[in-house]
N, C-alpha and C positions, 0 to 999 in steps of 0.2 A: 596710426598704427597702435599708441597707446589702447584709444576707445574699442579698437577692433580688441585686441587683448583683455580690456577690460568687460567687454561683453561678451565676450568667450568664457571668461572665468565666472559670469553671473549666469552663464548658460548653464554649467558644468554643475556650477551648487543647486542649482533648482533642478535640474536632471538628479543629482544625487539625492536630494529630497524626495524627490518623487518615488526613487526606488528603492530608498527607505522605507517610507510608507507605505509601499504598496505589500514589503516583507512583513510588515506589524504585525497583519489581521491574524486573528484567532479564527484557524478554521478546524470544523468538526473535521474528526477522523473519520476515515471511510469504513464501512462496514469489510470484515475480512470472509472471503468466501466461505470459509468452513466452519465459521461462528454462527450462523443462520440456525435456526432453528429447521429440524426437518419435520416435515408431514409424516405423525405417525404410520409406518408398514411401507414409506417407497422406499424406493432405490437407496435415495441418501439418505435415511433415518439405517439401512442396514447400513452402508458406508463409514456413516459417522459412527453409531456403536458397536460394530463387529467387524468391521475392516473389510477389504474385498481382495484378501493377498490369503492362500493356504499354504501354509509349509511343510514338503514333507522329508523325511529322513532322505539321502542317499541311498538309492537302488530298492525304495520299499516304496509300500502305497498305502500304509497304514497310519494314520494321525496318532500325535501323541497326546498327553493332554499338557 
């Protein structure tokens, strides 16, 4: 019964080791969708500098600036 306990408990430390290590590594961060650079004149180059939302006053259809 000891040996059974005692190799449970060396199982446990090396399970814990292992997922220790495996938390360590240095990993690169992932690129964020909307930091991309865009292709000059498409879609997502209007997107990214001028937005794709217009607002306009209540009950009018004239922009302001």
């Amino acid at each position: 019964m000891l040996r059974r306990l005692a190799s449970l408990r060396v199982a446990a430390i090396c399970f814990s080791l292992l997922a220790v290590t495996a938390c360590a590594k240095n990993q690169q961060p992932t690129a964020v969708p909307g930091a991309q650079a865009a292709v000059p004149g498409s879609e997502r180059d209007f997107q990214v500098n001028v937005g794709d939302r217009v607002y306009f006053l209540v009950a009018q259809s004239t922009l302001t600036p």
